[in-house]
C-alpha positions as CSV (number, residue, x, y, z in Angstrom):
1,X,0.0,0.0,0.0
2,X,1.4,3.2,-1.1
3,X,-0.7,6.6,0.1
4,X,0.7,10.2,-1.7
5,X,-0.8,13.1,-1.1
6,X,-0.3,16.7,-2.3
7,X,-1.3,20.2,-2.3
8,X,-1.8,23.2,-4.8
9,X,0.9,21.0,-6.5
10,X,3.5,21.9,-4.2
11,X,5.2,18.5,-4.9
12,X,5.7,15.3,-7.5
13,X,7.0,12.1,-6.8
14,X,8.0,9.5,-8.9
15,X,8.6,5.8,-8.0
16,X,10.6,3.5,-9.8
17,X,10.6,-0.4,-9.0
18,X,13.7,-2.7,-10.0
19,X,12.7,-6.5,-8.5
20,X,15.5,-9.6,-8.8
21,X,13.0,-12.1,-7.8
22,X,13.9,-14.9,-5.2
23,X,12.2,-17.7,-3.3
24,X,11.4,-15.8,-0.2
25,X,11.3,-17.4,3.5
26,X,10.7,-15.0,6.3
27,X,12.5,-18.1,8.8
28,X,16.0,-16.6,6.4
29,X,17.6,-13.5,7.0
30,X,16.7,-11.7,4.0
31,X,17.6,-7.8,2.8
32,X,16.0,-5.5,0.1
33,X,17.5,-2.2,-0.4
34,X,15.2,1.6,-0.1
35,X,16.7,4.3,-2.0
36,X,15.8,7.7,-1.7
37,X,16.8,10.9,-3.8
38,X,15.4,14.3,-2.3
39,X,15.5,16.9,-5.2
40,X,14.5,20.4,-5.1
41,X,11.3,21.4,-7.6
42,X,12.9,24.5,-8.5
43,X,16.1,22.9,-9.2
44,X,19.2,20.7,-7.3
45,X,18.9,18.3,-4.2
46,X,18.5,18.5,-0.7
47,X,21.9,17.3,1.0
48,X,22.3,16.8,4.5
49,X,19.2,15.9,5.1
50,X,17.8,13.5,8.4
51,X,15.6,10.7,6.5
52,X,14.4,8.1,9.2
53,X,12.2,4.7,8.7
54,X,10.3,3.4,11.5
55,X,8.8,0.1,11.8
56,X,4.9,0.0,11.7
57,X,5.5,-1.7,15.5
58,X,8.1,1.4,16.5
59,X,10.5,-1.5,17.4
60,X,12.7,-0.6,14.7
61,X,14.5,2.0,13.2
62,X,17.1,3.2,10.5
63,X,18.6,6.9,10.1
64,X,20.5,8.2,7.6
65,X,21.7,12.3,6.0
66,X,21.1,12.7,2.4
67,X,24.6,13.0,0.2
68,X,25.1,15.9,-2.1
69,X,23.1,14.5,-4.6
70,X,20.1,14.0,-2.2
71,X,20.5,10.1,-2.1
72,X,19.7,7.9,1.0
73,X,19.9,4.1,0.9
74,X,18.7,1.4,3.6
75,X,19.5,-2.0,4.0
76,X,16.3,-3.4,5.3
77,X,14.7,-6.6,5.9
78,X,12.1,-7.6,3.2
79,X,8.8,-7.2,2.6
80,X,8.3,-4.6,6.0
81,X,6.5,-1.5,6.4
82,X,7.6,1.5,7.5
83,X,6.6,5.3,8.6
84,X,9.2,7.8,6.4
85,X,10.5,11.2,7.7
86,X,12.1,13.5,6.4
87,X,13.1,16.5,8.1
88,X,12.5,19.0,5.5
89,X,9.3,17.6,4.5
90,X,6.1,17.6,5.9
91,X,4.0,15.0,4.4
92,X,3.0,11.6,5.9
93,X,4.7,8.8,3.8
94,X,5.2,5.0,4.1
95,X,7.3,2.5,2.4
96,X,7.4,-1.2,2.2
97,X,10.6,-3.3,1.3
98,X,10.6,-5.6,-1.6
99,X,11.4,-9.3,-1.9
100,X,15.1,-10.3,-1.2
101,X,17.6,-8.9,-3.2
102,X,15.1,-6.4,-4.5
103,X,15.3,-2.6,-5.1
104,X,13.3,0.0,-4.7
105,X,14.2,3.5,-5.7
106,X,11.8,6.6,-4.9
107,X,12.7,10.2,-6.0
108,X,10.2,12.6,-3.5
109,X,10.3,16.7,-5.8
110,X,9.0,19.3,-3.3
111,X,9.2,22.5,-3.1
112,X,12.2,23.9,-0.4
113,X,9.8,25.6,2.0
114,X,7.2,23.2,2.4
115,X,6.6,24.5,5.9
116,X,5.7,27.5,5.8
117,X,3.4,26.8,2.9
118,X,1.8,24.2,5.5
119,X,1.5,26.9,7.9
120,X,0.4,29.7,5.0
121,X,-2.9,26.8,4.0
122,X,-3.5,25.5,7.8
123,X,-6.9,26.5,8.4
124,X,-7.9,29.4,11.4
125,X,-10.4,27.8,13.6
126,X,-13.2,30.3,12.4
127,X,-12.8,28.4,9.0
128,X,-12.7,25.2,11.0
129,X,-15.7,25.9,12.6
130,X,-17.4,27.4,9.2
131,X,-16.6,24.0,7.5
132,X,-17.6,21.7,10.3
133,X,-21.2,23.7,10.4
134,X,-21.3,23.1,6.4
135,X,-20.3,19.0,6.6
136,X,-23.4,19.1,9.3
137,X,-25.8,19.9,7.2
138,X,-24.8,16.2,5.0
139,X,-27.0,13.6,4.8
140,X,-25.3,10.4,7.9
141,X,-25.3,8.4,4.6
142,X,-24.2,9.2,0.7
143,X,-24.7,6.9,-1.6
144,X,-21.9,7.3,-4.1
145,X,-22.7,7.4,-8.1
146,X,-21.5,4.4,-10.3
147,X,-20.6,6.3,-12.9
148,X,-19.2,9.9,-13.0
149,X,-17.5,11.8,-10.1
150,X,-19.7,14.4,-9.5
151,X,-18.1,17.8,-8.1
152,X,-20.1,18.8,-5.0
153,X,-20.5,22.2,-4.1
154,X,-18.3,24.3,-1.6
155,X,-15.0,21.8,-2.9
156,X,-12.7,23.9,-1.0
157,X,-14.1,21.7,2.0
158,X,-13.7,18.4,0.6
159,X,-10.5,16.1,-0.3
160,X,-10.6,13.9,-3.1
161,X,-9.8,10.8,-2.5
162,X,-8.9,8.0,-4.7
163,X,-8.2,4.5,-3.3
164,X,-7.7,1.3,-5.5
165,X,-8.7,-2.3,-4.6
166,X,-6.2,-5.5,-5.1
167,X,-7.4,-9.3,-4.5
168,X,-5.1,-11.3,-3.4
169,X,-4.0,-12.4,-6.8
170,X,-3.0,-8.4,-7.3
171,X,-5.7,-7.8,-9.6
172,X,-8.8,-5.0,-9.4
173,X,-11.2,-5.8,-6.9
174,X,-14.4,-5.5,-8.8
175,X,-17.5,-4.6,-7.4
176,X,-16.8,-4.5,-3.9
177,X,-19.4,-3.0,-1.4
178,X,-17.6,-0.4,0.6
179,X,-18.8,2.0,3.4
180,X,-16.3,4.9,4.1
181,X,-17.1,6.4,7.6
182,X,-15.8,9.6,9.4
183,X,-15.0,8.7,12.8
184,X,-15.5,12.1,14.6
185,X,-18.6,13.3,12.3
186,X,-20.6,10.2,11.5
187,X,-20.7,11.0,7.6
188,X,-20.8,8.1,6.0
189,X,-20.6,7.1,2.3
190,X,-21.3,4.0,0.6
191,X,-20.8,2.5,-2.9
192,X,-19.3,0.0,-4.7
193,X,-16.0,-0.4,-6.9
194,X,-15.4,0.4,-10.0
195,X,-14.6,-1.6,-13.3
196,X,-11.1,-1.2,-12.1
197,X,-11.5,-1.6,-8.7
198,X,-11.6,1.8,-8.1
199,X,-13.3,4.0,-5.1
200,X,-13.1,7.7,-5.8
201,X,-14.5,9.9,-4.0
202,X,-14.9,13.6,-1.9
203,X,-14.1,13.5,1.5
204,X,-14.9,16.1,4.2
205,X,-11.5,17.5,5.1
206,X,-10.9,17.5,9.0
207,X,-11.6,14.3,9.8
208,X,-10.5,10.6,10.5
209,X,-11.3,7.5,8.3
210,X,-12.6,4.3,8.2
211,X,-12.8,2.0,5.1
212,X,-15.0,-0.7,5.8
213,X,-16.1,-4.2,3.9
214,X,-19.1,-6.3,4.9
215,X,-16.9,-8.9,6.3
216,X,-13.7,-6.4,7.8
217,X,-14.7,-3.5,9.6
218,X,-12.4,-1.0,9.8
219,X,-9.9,-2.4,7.4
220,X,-7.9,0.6,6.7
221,X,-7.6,4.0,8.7
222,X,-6.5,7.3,7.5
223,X,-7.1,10.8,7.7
224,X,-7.7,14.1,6.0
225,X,-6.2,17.6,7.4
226,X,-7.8,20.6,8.0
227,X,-6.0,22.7,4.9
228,X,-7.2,25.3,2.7
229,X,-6.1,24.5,-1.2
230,X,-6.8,21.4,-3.3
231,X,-6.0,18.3,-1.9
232,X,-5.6,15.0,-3.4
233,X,-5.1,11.7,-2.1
234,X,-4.0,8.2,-3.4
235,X,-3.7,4.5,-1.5
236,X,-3.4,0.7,-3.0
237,X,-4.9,-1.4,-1.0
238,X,-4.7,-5.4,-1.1
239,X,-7.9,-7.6,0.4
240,X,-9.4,-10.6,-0.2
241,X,-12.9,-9.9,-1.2
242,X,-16.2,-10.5,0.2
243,X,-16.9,-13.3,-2.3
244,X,-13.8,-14.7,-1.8
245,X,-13.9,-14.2,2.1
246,X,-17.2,-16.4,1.8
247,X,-15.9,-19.1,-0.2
248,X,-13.2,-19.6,2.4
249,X,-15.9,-19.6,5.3
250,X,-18.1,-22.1,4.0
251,X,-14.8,-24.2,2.9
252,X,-13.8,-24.4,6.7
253,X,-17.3,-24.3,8.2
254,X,-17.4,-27.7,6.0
255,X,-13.9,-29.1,7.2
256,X,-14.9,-28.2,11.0
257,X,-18.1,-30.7,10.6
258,X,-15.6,-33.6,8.9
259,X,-13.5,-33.1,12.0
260,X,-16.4,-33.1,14.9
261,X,-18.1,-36.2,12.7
262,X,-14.4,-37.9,13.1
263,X,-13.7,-36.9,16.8
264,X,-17.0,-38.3,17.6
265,X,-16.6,-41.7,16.0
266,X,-12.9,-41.8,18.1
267,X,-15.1,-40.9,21.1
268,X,-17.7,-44.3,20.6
269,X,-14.5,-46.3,19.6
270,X,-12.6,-45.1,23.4
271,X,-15.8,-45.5,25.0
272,X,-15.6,-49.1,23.5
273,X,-12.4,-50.0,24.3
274,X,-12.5,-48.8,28.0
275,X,-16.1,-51.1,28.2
276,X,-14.4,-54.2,26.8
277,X,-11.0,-53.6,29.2
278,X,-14.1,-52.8,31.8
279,X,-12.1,-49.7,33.4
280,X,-13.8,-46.0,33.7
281,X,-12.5,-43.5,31.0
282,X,-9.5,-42.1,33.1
283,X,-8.2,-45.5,33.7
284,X,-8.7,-46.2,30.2
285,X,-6.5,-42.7,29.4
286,X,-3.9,-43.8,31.6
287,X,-3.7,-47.4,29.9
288,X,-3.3,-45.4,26.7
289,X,-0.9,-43.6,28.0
290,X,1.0,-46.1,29.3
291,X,1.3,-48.4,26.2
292,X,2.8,-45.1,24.6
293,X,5.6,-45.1,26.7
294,X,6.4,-48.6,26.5
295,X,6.0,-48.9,22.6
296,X,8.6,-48.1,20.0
297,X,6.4,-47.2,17.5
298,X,6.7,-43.8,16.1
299,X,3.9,-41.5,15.6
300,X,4.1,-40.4,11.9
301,X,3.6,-36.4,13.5
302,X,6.2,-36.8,16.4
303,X,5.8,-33.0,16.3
304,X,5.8,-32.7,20.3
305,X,9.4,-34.9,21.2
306,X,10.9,-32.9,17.9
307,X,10.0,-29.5,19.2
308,X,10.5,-29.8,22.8
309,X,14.0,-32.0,21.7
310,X,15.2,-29.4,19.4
311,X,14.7,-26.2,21.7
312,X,16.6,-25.8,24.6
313,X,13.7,-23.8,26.7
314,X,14.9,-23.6,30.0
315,X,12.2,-23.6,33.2
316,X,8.9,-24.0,30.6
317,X,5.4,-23.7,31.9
318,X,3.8,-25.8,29.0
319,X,0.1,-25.6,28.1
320,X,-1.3,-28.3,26.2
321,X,-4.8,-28.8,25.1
322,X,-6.1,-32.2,25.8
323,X,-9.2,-32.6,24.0
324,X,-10.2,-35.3,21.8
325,X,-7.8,-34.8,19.2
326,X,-4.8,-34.3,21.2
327,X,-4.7,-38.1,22.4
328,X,-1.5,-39.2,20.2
329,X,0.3,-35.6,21.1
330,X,-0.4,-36.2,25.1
331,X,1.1,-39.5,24.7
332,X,4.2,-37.8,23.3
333,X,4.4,-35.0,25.8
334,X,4.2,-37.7,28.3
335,X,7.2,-40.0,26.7
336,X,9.2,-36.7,26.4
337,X,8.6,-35.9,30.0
338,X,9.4,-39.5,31.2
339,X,12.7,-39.3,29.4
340,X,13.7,-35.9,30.5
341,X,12.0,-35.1,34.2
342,X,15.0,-35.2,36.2
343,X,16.5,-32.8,33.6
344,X,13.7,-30.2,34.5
345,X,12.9,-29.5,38.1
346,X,11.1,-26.5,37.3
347,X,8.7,-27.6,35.0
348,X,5.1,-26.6,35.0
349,X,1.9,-27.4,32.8
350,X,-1.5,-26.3,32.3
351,X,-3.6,-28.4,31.0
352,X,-7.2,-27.7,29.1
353,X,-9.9,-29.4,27.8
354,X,-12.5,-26.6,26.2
355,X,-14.9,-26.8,29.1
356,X,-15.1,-29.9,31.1
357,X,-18.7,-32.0,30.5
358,X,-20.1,-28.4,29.7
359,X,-22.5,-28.3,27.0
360,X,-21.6,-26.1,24.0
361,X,-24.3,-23.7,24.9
362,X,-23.2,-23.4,28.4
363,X,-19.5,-22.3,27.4
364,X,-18.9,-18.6,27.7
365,X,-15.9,-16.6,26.1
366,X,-13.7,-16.5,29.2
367,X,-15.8,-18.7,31.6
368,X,-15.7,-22.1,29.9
369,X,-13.4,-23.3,32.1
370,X,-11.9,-27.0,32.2
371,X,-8.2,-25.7,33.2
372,X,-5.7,-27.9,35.4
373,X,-2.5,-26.7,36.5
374,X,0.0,-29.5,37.7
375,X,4.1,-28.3,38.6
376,X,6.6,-30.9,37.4
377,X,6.7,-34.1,40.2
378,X,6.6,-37.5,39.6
379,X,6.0,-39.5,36.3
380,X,2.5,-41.2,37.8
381,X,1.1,-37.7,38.7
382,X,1.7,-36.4,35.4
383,X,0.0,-39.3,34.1
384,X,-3.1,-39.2,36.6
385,X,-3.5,-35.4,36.0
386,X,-3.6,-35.9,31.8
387,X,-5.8,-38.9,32.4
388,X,-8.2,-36.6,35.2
389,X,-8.4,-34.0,32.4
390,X,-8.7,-35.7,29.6
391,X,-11.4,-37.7,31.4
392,X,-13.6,-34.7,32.4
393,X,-13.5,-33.1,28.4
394,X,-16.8,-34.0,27.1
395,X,-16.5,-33.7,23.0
396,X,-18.4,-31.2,21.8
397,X,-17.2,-28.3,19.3
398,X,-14.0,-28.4,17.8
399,X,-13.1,-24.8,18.9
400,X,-11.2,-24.5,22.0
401,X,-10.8,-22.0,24.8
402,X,-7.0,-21.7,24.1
403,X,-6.7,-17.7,25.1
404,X,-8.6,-18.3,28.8
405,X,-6.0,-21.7,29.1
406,X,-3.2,-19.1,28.3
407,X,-4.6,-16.1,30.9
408,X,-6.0,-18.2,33.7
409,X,-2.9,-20.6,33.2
410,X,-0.1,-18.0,33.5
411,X,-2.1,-16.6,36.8
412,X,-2.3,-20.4,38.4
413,X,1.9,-20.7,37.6
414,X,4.3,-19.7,39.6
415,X,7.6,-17.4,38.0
416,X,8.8,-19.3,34.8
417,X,11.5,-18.3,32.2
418,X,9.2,-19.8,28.7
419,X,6.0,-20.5,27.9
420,X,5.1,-23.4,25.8
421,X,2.0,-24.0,24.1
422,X,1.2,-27.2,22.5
423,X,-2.1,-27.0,20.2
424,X,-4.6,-28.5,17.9
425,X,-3.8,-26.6,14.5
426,X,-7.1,-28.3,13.1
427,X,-9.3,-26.6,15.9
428,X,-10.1,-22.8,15.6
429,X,-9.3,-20.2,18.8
430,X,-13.0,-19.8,19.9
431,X,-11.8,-16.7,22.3
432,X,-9.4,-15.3,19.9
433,X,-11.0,-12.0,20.9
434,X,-9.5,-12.5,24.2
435,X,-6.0,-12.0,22.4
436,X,-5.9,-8.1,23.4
437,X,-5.8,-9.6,27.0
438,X,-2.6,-11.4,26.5
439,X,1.1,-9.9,26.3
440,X,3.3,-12.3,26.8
441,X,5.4,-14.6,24.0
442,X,4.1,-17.9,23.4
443,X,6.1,-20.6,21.9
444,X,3.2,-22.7,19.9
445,X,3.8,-26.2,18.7
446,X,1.3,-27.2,16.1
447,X,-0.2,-30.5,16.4
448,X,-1.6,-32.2,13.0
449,X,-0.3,-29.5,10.8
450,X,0.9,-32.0,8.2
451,X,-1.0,-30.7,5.1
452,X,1.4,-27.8,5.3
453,X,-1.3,-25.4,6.3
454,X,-1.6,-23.3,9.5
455,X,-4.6,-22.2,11.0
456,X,-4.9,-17.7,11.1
457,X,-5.8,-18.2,14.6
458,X,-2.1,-19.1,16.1
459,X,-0.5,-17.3,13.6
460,X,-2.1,-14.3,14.7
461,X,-1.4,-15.4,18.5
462,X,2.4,-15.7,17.5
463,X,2.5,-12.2,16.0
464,X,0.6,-10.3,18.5
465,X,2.2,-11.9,21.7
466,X,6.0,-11.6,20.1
467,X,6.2,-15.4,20.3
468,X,7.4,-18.3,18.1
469,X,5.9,-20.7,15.4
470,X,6.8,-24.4,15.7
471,X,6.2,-27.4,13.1
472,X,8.1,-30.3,12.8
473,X,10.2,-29.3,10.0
474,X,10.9,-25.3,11.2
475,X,11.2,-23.3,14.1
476,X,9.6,-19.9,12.9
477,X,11.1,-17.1,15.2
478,X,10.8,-13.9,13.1
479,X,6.7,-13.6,12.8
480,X,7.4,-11.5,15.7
481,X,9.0,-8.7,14.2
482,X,6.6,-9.0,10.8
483,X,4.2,-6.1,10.0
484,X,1.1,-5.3,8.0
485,X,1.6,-6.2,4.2
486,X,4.6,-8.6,5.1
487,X,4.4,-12.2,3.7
488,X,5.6,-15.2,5.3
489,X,6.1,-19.2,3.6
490,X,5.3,-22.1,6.3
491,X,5.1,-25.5,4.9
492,X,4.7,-24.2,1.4
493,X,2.0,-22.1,1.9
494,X,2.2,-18.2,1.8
495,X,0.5,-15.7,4.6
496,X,0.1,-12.4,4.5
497,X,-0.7,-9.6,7.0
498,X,-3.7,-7.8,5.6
499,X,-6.1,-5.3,8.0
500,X,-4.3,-6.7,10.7
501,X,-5.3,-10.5,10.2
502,X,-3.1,-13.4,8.2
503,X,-4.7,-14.0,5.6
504,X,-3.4,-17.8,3.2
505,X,-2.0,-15.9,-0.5
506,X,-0.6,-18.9,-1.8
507,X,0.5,-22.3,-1.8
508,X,3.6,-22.9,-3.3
């Protein structure tokens, strides 16, 4: 996404884009390079100039001065988003780095004193208050034409704003319902984009933004200035698409009721085999358990012993889900554990099982409950406490309370150094909403990701907490430091951070 804007033409920019193509993995170190050239409209450059890119998290930065022929260049990593200043310039500006070994070269012409012209068309606050009585007097909704841009009267109070729509295969977005709000006013205005997947439109000037979907509210924010002149604005924007956003709903509301059909034909086929072995349900867990430990069979996802083997995480509180579908991971955490409990004196878990015998209408976001906390002691309590859980877990819906196991967990632990969390990458974070609750980096081993895919859900944990993403194959450290429009590859497929959410691009 790329937003310029200008006024009473006191600046051009041109952008140029060289790309060297390259299989791209976030999990690499990878570089592309930003080069700048600041050059004077009326002739020459602007040397010795502070240019500064800031990362869209404010965790990073990069300064440089312009040479004598107004040229910056940065050595950034790829495919991140930044804020640009400049400190003879007084626009808002971003920039995103290419794929590795890519180049992008910008050239910003402005005029030399762009700040006093910013002061020469601020607006007095009797012309604020003029134009805010004037925007009043709208209609809460336009409906926007289909066809022609029609001037409205009074122009001096509006900004023109034109946006265009990319799916995710980078063409127009065609026919898209939109609903542009102002946040502080209430004015909305709704339509639909163009051929071209255009939105153009007049914006009250003085105001915050809002561009919303029917499926992503408040995708995008940005603002207009209270400025006297002619303003105009551009932005490319990348989404997926209401069409295409319900194709992918109804493909994994369809998947979710294979899964809770299969879990509840293991269910009757436990419940079998505990009534032939005539022992209750936890006795039945603990047998399973058991013959884990002594077989030497290996478990074709042995994604629990790899993880936990190839990480040295030091004093862990681990939180496992142990629902249905976690039977054949439990078994492994509990080999690993018999194999290395003398090593680990300080271990903790939290266990969870979406709710006890609860039925799904009885579980509430933050109150479902079904959480265990156990500290590291002897290999037969570890076992009983599984078995206890795992015992009390009734079935039900394949989402799981994973967020309140995380918060309530980290409350019941004592002080721990790394937190572990070993998950069901086929079952969907029912409290995801509970994320903004959470701040602390989780280390997430996915369980029965061996299609290659990863669910949204613990991606999105990963990115927001600061933590780590771990398969069997990768440990995937640097989704902490990604930021919006950033792509990432994890087992051949491609994710990318769009309106704040990963959203699946490709697979390779």
């Amino acid at each position: 996404m790329k937003t310029t804007r200008f006024t009473s033409g006191s600046f051009r920019i041109a952008l140029f884009f060289i790309s060297f193509w390259s299989t791209f993995s976030f999990g690499q170190d990878c570089t592309s390079r930003l080069t700048y050239q600041l050059t004077n409209i009326k002739g020459g450059f602007y040397a010795n100039q502070t240019v500064t890119l800031i990362s869209k998290d404010g965790a990073t930065k990069f300064e440089q001065k312009s040479d004598p022929k107004g040229f910056v260049n940065f050595d950034v990593p790829c495919e991140m988003a930044f804020d640009l200043k400049i400190s003879n310039y007084t626009r808002d500006e971003e920039a995103i780095s290419g794929k590795e070994g890519s180049q992008i070269r910008q050239t910003l012409t402005y005029e030399p004193n762009m700040k006093e012209k910013d002061a020469l068309f601020a607006m007095s606050e009797t012309e604020k208050t003029t134009l805010n009585k004037a925007i009043a007097a709208l209609p809460d909704t336009t409906n926007l034409p289909a066809g022609l841009l029609k001037t409205p009267p009074h122009i001096e109070n509006y900004e023109l704003m034109s946006i265009k729509l990319k799916d995710l295969n980078n063409g127009p977005l065609i026919n898209e319902d939109f609903v542009i709000s102002g946040v502080n006013r209430k004015k909305n205005f709704k339509g639909k984009t163009s051929k071209t997947g255009e939105i153009q439109l007049y914006i009250p000037k003085g105001d915050d933004y809002t561009l919303n979907f029917k499926y992503h509210k408040a995708y995008k924010k940005f603002d207009s200035e209270f400025k006297n002149g002619t303003i105009n604005s551009r932005m490319e924007i990348t989404y997926m698409g209401s069409k295409e956003y319900e194709k992918r709903k109804k493909e994994e509301e369809e998947r979710i009721k294979a899964e809770e059909k299969r879990l509840a034909e293991e269910k009757l086929a436990f419940e079998k085999y505990c009534k032939e072995r005539k022992v209750s349900l936890e006795e039945g867990y603990k047998l399973k358990l058991k013959e884990a430990e002594s077989s030497s069979a290996q478990n074709d996802d042995d994604v629990v012993t790899v993880v936990l083997n190839r990480n040295k995480w030091t004093e862990k509180l681990i939180v496992c889900d142990l629902t249905g579908s976690m039977d054949p991971y439990a078994s492994q955490l509990s080999v690993w554990y018999q194999l290395n409990h003398k090593k680990e004196p300080n271990l903790q878990f939290v266990f969870f099982n979406d709710g006890d015998s609860k039925n799904d209408s009885e579980k509430k976001i933050g109150s479902t409950g079904g959480i265990y906390y156990q500290k590291s002691s002897t290999l037969d309590s570890l076992i009983h406490i599984m078995s206890f859980v795992r015992s009390r877990g009734s079935g039900g819906d394949c989402a799981e309370n994973n967020m309140e196991a995380l918060i309530k967990g980290v409350q019941k632990a004592k002080p721990y150094k790394e937190l572990v969390m070993i998950v069901d990458n086929n079952a969907p974070v029912k409290d995801i909403s509970l994320l903004n609750q959470f701040h602390k980096p989780v280390h997430i081993i996915l369980c029965g990701a061996t299609s290659g895919e990863v669910l949204s859900d613990y991606l999105l944990i990963a990115w927001k907490t600061k933590g780590t993403i771990h398969t069997i194959e990768e440990d995937i450290s640097k989704i902490a430091s990604m930021s919006e429009g950033q792509s990432i590859q994890i087992g051949g497929y491609t994710y990318k951070i769009l309106g704040g959410e990963f959203v699946r691009i490709t697979k390779t």
